[in-house]
RORO-389875 format. One record per residue (C-alpha): x, y, z; residue in one letter. Coordinates in steps of 0.001 Angstrom, whole numbers, plus 524288, in hexadecimal, padded with zeros to 5 digits. Each point is the difference from the previous one (the first is absolute). Layout:
BEGIN
X|Y|Z|A
...
//
This chain:
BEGIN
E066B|5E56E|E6E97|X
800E5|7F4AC|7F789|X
80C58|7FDC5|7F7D5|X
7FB86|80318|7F19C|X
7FBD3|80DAB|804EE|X
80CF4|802AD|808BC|X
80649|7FECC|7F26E|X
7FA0D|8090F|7F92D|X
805EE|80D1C|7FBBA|X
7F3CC|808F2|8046F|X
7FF2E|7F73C|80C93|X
80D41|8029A|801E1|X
8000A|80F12|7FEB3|X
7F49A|800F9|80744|X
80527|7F8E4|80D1B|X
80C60|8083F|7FEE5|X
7FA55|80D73|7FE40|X
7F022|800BB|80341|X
7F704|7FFB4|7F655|X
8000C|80FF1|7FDC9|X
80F3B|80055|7FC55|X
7FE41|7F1A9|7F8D1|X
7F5D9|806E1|7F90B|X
8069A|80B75|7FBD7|X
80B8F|7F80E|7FB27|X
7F820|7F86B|7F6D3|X
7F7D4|80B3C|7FB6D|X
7F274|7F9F6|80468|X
7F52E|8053F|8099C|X
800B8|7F921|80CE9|X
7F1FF|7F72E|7FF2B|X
805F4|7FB4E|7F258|X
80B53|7FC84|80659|X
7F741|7F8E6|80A3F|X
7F6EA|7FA97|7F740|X
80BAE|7F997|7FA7E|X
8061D|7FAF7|80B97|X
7F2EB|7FA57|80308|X
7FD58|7FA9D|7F420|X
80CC7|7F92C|7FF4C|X
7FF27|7FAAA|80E18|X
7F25C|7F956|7FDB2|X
804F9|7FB07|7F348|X
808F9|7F4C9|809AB|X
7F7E3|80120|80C3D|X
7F1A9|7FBB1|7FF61|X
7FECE|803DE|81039|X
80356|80D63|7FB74|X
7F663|7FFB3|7F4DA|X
7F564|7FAB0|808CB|X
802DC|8090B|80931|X
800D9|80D61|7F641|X
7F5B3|7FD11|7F649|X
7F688|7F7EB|80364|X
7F435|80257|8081B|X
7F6AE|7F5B9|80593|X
7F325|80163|8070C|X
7FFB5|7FC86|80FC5|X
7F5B7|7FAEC|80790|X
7FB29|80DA5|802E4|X
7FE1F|8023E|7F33B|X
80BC3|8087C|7FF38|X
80A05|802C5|7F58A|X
80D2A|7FC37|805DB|X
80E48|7FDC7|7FA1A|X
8024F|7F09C|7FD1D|X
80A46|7FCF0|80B54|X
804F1|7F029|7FE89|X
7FCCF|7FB21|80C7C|X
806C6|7F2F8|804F5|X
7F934|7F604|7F759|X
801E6|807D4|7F266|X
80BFC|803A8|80426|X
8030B|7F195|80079|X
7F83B|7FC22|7F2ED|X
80955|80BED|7F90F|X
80B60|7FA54|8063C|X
7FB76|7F17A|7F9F8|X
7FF65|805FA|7F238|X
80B23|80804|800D9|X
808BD|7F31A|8038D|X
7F998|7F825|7F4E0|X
80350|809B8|7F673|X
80DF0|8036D|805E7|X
800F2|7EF9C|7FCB0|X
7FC91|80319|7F1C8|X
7F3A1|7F603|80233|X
7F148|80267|7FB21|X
7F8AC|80604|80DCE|X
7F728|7F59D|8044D|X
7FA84|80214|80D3F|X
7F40E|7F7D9|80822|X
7FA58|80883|80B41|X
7F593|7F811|80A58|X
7FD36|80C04|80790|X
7F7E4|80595|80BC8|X
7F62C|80B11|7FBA6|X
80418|80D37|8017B|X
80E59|7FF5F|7FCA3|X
7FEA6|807E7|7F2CC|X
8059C|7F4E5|7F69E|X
7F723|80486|7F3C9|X
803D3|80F56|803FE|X
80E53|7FCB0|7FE85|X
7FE14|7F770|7F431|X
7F86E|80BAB|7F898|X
80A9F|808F6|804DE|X
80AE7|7F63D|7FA1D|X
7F79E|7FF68|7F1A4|X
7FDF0|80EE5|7FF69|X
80DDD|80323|80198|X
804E4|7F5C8|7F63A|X
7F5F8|8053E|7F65E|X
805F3|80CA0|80017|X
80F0A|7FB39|8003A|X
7FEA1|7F530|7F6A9|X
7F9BD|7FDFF|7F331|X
7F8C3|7F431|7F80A|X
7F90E|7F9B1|80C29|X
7F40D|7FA3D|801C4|X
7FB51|80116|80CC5|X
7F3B5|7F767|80450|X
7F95F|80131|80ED1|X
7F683|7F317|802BB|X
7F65F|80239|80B03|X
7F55D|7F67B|80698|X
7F3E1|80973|7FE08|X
7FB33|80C7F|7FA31|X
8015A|8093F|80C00|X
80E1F|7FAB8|801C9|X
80354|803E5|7F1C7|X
7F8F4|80CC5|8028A|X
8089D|8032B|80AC7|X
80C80|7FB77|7F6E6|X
7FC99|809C3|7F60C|X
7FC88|80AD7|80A2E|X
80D9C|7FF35|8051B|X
806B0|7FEAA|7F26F|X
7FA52|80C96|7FD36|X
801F0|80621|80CE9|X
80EFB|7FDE6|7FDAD|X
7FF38|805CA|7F22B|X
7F7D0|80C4F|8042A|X
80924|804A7|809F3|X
80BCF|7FD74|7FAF4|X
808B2|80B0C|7F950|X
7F981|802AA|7F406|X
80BAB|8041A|7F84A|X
8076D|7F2D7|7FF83|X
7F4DE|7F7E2|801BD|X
7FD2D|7F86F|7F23C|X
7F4F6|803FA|7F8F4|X
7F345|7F607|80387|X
7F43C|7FB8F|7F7D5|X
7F4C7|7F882|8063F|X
7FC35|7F73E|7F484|X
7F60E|7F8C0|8070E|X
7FA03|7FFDD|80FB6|X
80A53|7F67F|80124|X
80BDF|80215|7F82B|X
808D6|80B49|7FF9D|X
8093A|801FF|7F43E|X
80F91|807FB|80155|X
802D1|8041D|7F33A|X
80C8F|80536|80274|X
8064C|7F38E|8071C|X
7F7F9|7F7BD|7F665|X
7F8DC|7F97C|80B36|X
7F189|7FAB5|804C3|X
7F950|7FDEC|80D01|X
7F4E4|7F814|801A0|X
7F8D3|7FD8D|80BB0|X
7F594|7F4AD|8007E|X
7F952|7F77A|80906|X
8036E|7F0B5|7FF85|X
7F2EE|7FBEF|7F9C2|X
7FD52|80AFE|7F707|X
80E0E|7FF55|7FBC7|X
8007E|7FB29|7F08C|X
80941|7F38E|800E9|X
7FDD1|7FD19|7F234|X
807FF|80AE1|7FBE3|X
80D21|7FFD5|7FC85|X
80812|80684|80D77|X
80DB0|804F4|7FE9B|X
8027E|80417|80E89|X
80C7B|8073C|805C9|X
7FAAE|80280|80D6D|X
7F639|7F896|8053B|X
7F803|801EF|80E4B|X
7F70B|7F52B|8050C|X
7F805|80684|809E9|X
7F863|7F727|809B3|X
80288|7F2D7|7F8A1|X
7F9CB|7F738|809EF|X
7F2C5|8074A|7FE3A|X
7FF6F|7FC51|7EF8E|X
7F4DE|7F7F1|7FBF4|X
80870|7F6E2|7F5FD|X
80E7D|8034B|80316|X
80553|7F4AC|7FB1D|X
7F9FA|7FFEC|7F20B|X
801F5|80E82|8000B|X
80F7E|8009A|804AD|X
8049A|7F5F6|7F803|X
7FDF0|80AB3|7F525|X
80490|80A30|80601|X
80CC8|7FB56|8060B|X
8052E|7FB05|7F2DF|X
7FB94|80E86|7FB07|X
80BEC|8059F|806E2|X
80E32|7FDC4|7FA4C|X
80B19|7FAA3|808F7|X
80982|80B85|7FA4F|X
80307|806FA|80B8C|X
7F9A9|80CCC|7FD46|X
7F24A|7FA4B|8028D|X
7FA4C|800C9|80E79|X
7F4DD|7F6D1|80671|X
7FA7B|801F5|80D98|X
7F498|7F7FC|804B3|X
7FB30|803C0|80B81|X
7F5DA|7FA0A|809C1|X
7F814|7FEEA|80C6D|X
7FC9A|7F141|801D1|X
7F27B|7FA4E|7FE1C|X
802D1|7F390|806CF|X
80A38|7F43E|7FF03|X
80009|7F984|7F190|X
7FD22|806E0|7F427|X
80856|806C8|7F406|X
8064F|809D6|807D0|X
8016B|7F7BD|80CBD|X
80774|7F768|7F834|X
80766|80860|7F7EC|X
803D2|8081A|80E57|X
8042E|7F2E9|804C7|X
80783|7F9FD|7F41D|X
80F40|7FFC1|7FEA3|X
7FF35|80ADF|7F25C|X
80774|80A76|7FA61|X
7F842|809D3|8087E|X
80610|806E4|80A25|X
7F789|7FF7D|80D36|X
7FDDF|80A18|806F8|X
7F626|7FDEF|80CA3|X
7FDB4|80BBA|80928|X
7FBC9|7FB65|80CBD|X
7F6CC|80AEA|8092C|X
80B88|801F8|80987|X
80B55|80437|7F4C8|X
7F56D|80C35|7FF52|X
80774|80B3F|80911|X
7F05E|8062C|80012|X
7F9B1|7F3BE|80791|X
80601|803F6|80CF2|X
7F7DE|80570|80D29|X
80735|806D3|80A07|X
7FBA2|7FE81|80F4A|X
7FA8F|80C0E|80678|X
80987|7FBDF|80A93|X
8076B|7F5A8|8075E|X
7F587|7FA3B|80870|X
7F789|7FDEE|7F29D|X
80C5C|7FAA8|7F95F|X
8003C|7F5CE|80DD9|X
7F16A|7FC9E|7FFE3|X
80110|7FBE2|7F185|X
80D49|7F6F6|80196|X
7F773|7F958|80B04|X
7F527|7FD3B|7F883|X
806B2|7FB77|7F309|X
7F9F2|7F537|7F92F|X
806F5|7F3AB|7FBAE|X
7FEB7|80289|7F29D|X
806C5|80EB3|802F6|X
80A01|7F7AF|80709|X
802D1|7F83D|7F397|X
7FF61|80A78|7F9B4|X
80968|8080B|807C0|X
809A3|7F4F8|80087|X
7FDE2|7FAA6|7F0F0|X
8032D|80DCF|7F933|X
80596|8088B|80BAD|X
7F59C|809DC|7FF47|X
800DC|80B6E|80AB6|X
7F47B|8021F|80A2D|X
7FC03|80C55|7F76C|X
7FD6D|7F7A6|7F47E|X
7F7CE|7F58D|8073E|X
7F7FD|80AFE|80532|X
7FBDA|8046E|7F325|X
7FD8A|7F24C|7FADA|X
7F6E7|7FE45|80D0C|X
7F8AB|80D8F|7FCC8|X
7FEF9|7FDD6|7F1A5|X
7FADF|7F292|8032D|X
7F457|80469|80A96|X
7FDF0|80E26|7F8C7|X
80132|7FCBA|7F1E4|X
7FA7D|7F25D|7FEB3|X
7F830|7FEF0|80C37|X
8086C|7F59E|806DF|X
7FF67|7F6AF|7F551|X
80F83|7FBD2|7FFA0|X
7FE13|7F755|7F2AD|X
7FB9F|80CC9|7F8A6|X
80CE7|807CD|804B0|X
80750|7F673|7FB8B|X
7FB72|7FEE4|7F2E4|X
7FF41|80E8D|7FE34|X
80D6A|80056|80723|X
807F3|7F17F|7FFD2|X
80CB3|7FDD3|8073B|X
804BA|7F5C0|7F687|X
7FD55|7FB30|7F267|X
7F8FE|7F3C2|803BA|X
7F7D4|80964|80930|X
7FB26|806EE|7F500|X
7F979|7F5EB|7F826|X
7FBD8|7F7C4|80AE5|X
7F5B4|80C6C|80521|X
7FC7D|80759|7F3B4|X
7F3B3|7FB3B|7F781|X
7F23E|7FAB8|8080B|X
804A0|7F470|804C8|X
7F41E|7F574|80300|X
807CE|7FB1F|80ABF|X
80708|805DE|80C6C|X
80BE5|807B4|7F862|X
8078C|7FD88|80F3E|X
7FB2F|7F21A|80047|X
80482|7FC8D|7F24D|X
80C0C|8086C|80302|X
80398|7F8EA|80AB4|X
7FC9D|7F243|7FA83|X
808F5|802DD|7F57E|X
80C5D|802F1|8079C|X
7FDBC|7F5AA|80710|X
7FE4B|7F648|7F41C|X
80C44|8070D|7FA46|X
8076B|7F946|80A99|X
7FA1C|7F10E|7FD7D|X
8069C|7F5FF|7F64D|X
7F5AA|7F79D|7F984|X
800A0|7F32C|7F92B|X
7FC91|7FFDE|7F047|X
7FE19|7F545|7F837|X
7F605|7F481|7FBD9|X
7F740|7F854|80486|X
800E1|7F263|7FA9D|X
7F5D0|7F462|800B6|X
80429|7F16E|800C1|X
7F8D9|7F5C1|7F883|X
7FB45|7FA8E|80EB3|X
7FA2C|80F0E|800B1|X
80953|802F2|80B01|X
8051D|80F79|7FDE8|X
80D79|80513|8021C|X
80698|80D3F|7FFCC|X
80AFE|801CC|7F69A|X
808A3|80D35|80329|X
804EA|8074B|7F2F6|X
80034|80D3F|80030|X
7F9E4|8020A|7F39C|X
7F366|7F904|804FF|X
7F321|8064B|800D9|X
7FCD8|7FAA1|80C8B|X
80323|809A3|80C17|X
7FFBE|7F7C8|80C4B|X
8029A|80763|80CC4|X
7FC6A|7F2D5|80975|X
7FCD3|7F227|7FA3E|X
7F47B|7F90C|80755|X
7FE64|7FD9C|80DD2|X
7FC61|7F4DF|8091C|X
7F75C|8016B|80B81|X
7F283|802BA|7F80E|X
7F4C9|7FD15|7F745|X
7F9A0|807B4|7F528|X
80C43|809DC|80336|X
80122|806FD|7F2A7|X
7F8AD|805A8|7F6AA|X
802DD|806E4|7EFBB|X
7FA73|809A0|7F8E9|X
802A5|802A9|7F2EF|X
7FF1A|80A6E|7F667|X
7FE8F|7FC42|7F147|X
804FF|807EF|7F5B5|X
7FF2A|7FC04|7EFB5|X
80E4D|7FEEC|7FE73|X
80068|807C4|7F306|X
80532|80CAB|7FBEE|X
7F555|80AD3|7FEBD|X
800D8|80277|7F336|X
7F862|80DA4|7FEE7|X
806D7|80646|80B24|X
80ED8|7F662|7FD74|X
800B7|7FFC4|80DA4|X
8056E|7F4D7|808A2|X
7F6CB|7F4F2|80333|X
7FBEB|80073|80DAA|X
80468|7F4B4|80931|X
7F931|7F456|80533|X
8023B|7FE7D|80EB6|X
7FD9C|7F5CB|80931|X
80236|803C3|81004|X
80182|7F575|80A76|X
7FB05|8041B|80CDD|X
80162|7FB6F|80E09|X
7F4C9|80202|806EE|X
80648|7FDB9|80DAC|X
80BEF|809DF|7FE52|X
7F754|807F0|7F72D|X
80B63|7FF76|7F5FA|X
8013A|80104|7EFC8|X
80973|7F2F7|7FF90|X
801D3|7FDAB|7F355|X
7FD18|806B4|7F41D|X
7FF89|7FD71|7F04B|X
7FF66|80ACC|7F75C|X
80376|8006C|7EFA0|X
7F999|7FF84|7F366|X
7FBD6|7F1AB|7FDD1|X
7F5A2|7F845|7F898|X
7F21B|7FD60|80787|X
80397|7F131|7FF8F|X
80D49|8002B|80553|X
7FBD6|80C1A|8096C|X
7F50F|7F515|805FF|X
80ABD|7F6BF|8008C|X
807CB|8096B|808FF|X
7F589|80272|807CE|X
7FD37|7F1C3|80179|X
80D52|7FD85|80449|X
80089|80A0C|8095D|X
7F2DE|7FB96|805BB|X
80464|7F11F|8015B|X
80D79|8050B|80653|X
7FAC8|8092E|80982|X
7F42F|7F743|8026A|X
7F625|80B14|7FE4D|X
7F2A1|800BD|80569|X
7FABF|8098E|7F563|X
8043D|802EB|7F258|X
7F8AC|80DE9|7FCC2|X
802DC|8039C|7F0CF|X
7FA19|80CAB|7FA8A|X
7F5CF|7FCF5|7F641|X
80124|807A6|7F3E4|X
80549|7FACC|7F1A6|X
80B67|7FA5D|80188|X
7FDA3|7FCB9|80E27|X
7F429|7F6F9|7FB7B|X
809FF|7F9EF|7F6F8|X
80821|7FC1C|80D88|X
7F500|7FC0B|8070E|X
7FBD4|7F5BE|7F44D|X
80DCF|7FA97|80321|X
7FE53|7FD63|81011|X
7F031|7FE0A|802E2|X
8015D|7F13C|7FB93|X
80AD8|7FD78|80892|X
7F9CB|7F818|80D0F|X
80DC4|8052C|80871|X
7FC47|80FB8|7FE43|X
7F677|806EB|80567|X
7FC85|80CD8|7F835|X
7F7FA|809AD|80540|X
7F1CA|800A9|7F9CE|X
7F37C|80688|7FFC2|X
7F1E7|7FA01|7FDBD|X
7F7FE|8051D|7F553|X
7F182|7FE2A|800AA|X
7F9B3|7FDB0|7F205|X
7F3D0|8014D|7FA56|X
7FAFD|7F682|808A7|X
80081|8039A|80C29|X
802A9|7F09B|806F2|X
80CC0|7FEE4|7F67D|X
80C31|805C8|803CE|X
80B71|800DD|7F77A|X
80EBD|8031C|804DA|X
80884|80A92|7FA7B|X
80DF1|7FF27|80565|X
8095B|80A48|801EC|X
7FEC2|80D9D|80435|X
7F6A4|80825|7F602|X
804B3|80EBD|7FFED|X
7F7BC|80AE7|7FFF8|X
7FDAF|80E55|8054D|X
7FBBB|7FC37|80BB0|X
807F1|7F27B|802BD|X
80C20|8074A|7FA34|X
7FF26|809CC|80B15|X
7FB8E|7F812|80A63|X
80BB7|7F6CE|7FB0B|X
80AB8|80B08|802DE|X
7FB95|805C9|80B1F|X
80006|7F3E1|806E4|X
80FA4|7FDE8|7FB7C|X
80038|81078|80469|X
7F999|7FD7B|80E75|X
80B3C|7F44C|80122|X
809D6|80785|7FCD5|X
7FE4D|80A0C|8085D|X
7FCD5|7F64D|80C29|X
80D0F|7F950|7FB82|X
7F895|7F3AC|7FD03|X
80626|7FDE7|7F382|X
80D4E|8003B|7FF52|X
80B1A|7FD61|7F42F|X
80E2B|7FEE6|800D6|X
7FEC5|80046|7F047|X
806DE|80E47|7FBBE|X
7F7AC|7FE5C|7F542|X
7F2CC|7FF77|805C1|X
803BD|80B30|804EC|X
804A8|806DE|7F512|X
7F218|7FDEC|7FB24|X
7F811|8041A|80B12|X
808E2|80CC5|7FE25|X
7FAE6|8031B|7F2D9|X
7F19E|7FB30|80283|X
7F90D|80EB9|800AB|X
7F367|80629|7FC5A|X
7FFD2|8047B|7F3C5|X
7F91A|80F2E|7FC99|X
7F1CF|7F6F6|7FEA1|X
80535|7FA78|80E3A|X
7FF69|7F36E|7FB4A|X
80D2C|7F655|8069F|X
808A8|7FB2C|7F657|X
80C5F|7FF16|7FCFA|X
805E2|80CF6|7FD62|X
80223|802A0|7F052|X
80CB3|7F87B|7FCC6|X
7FDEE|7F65B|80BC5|X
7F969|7F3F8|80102|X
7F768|7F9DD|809E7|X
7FCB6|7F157|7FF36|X
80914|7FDBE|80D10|X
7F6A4|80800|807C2|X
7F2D3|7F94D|7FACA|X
805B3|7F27A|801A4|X
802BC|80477|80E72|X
7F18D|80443|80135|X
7FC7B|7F3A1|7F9ED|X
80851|7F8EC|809A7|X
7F923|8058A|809B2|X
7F418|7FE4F|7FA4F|X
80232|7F253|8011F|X
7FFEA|7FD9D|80D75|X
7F0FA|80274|80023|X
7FEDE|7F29E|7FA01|X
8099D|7FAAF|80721|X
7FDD4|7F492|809D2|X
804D8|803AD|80D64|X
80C74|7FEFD|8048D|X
802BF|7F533|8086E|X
80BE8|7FAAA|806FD|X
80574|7F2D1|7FA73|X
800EE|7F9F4|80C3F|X
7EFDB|801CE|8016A|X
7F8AE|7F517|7F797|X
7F9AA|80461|7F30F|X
7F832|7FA63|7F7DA|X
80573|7FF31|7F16C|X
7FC21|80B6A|7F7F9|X
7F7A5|7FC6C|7F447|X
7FD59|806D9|7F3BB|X
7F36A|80AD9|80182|X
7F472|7F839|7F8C3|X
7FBC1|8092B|7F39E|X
7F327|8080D|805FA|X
80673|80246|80CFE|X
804D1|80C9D|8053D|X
80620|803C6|80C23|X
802F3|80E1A|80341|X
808EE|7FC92|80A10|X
7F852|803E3|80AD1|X
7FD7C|7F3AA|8062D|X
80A65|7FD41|80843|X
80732|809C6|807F7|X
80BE6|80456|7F753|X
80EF1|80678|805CC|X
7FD19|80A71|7F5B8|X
7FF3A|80E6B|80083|X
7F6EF|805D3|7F64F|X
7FD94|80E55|7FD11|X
7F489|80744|809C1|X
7F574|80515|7F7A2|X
//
């Protein structure tokens, strides 16, 4: 028993004499005397009130006692030491499915509404059947718990409950019906799903400011991922005033699988897997635990090991890297990116002489990422792409301007070598791009065509030492032909465009020792039209200049050895255009 109940006089009498002869003594009937007890107890222990008073719905659709299991046990325990510290409760949860976050978060708001008075409480979910289920178990609490100290209730609205004798509201809404033009006061505050909000970061600026720093105000934002990058990615990740709380599958007593017997228990140590192994060595997980995780795995998500792990992550980092739709290979990105985590690349400039010679200047502010500087050994080696953004703020929407990014690529090591990416002018972009061409001695310079790109292009085609990729146009009459250079994006060439970059990729015939890259491949997803973009909050143009890149080498002369004789390369005469298929090329394409 905790110690502000030990020290009470009725607690006292009672755990000297029994609850008959305690109840004698203070002239009171002995489910008074109870009732007391019990009232006082959950009044300084919220496991006990959980456990008395509240009632929750299982998965069978039963009625059943709230018992904290390990994780809300541990998210009490979080709030309990924040408060004990006389700070405001802020708490950031990234969890697995299943671990009944919101259930303990609704049992945490219902009690304080009936202990304390002049709140505001506010729940935020993603979508309409998610706030539906909110309010369901809001009212689930209130309907079973002991009507004669439970505080009278008014539903004003579907969504908003008023407590007129603590003085206090309750309003439940979803993230895009929610009215952010009105003026909040919020005590407690619960951010359910965060990731899956359509505008969290125009919408949470609001709210967060809506909730004093006195410490009698509570915030919880809780989470499954939807990908690496975004609000709540970054929010997870950043050094705040949040405590973090992360609840990997194994820390869950449930997810364990005994062995019928010893000779099953053998057979299965034999045949463990190297990622079990890791596994088993990385966290110290017993045999009984990877047994469930290999059930779950072929039972529950039909052998697909990426989907376990984003409904059930062993780390942080694991979590955001398999949630979402990825466009590419969530274990191929994964793996590229621990990988890249482990490479040191060079930033700086690139800087042309007056004799046109072009040198690389390290500074670590640079924009230029170079992971290898150019070889010997070959001809027509290299190629760019480049992705063209405006380089102005959005004013309607006040988001970030997108990037413009040029890649470098090798196409004998099938490596991203160098990389540009930042918010720059169209004329200064072309200049980067011309430098980078000139230094790596590119065969093919492959620039999307769209506004600002034809602004780039106007900047290079004149130039006799560059070789841009182009298209011919047939006019009106049918014996002129007309050039349009660059890369003109459509449905159809935008798709064909990725899933050549995707088929790479996955043959591991484009490779990046840029984190970055990475970091963008990551957050490149379908979106609910399934079209691939960058997720919301996360930008893209690395990933379309390494398309373009690779677009590029369709244009590009073939590679040749420097010790074999070759003819100087002159500029393609206007009216000519080669697809690439006339000599034999060292690249792989995608099969169609």
């Amino acid at each position: 028993m905790i110690e502000q109940v030990k020290d009470d006089n009725v607690v006292k009498l009672v755990a000297k004499f029994g609850y008959e002869e305690a109840a004698k003594m203070l002239g009171m009937p002995v489910p008074e005397v109870q009732d007391y007890i019990n009232r006082l107890t959950a009044r300084h222990s919220p496991e006990f009130f959980d456990n008395a008073f509240l009632k929750i719905q299982n998965k069978a659709g039963e009625l059943v006692t709230l018992k904290d299991n390990a994780v809300q046990a541990k998210i009490q325990g979080a709030i309990d030491r924040q408060i004990a510290e006389g700070r405001p409760v802020r708490i950031k949860i990234p969890k697995a499915r299943r671990h009944g976050v919101s259930t303990k978060v609704q049992a945490i708001f219902y009690r304080d509404h009936i202990y304390q008075k002049h709140l505001n409480f506010l729940t935020v979910c993603h979508d309409l059947e998610s706030s539906g289920n909110m309010r369901a178990m809001f009212e689930r609490y209130d309907a079973n718990f002991p009507s004669a100290w439970r505080p009278a209730t008014t539903k004003t609205t579907p969504k908003t409950w008023k407590f007129k004798k603590t003085d206090s509201s309750y309003l439940i809404d979803t993230a895009s019906e929610l009215d952010t033009g009105r003026s909040f006061t919020i005590h407690r505050l619960h951010l359910s799903e965060v990731a899956f909000y359509k505008d969290p970061d125009t919408l949470m600026t609001g709210l967060l400011r809506s909730v004093d720093k006195n410490p009698n105000t509570m915030i919880i934002a809780e989470s499954t991922a939807n990908g690496l990058g975004g609000w709540w990615y970054e929010f997870v990740t950043r050094d705040n005033d949040y405590e973090l709380l992360f609840f990997p599958w194994y820390e869950d007593p449930g997810n364990t699988e005994r062995f019928k017997n010893e000779i099953q228990r053998a057979e299965f140590e034999r045949t463990l897997s190297v990622i079990e192994k890791t596994l088993l060595d990385d966290f110290k997980l017993s045999m009984e635990q990877l047994h469930w995780r290999r059930n779950e795995i072929e039972n529950g998500f039909n052998g697909v090991e990426d989907m376990f792990r984003q409904e059930y992550p062993s780390t942080l980092e694991e979590s955001f890297l398999t949630s979402g739709r990825p466009y590419f290979s969530a274990t191929i990105v994964r793996n590229n990116l621990v990988r890249a985590k482990k490479k040191s690349p060079a930033n700086g400039f690139l800087e042309m002489e007056k004799d046109g010679k072009v040198s690389f200047i390290h500074d670590r502010h640079g924009l230029w990422t170079v992971t290898e500087e150019p070889q010997e050994g070959y001809h027509y080696r290299y190629v760019t792409g480049s992705d063209c953004a405006e380089g102005k703020m959005v004013n309607e929407t006040k988001k970030e301007p997108d990037n413009s990014a040029c890649t470098v690529f090798d196409r004998l090591t099938h490596k991203e070598v160098a990389q540009y990416c930042g918010v720059i002018d169209t004329d200064i972009f072309a200049h980067e791009i011309y430098k980078a061409s000139r230094w790596y001695g590119s065969a093919c310079d492959c620039i999307e065509r769209n506004s600002a790109g034809i602004a780039v292009i106007d900047g290079l085609k004149h130039k006799d030492d560059i070789f841009l990729y182009k298209r011919e146009l047939l006019g009106k009459d049918e014996e002129k032909e007309t050039v349009e250079f660059g890369f003109q994006t459509n449905v159809a060439s935008r798709d064909s465009l990725l899933s050549e970059l995707r088929t790479r990729v996955r043959q591991g015939v484009f490779l990046s020792d840029n984190l970055e890259t990475w970091v963008e491949f990551s957050t490149f997803v379908y979106d609910e039209k399934g079209k691939a973009q960058g997720q919301v909050g996360c930008k893209d143009d690395r990933v379309f200049a390494s398309a373009l890149a690779c677009e590029a080498e369709m244009q590009a002369n073939e590679m040749t050895p420097i010790e074999r004789p070759v003819e100087k390369r002159v500029k393609i005469p206007d009216g000519y255009y080669s697809f690439g298929f006339e000599e034999e090329s060292n690249s792989v394409y995608a099969e169609f």
